[in-house]
C-alpha positions in Angstrom: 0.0 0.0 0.0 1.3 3.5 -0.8 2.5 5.6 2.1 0.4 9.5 3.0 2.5 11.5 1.1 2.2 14.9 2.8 4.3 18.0 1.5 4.3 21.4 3.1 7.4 22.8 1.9 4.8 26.0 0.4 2.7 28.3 1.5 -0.2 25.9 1.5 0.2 22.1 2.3 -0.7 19.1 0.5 -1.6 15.6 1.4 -1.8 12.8 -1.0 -3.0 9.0 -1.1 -4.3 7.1 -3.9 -7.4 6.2 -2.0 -9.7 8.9 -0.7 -10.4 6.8 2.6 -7.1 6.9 3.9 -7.6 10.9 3.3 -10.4 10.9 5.5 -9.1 8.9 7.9 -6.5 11.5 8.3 -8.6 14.4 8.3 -10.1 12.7 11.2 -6.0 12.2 12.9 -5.8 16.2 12.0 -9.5 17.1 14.5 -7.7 14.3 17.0 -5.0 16.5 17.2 -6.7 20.4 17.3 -5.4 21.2 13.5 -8.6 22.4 12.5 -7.6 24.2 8.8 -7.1 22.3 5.7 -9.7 21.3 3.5 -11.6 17.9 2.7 -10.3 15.3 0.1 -10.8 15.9 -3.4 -9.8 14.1 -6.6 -5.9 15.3 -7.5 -6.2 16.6 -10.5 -2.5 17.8 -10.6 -1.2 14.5 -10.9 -4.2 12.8 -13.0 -4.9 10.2 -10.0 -5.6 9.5 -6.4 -6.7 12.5 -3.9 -5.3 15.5 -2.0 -6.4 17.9 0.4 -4.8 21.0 0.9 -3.3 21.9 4.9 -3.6 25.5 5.7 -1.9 25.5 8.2 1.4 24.0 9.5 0.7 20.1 10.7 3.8 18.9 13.2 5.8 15.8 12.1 4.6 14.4 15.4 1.5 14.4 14.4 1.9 13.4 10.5 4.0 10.4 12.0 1.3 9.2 14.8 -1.3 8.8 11.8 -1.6 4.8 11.2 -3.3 4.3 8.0 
């Protein structure tokens, strides 16, 4: 199974996974973990396949590392 890819080296962040569960599963981790600003899973259009949501805000490694998909 592919890993969460999650990039914030922008302005905004980016998660990706090829399946939008694991997204929402996620999005769920981020609530967990009061990081309240990013937005729900949509298809990725950027790389023609899978999902993303956008992170608004800066998510801790802590935190992206605790998530068990």
């Amino acid at each position: 199974m592919s890993t969460l890819e999650v990039d914030q080296s922008g302005e905004i962040g980016v998660a990706r996974h090829p399946r939008r569960q694991i997204l929402i599963d996620f999005l769920n981790h981020l609530k967990e973990n009061n990081v309240l600003r990013f937005s729900y899973p949509m298809p990725d259009q950027e790389n023609g396949e899978g999902w993303m949501m956008f992170l608004y805000s800066p998510v801790s490694q802590a935190v992206i590392d605790s998530f068990e998909a």
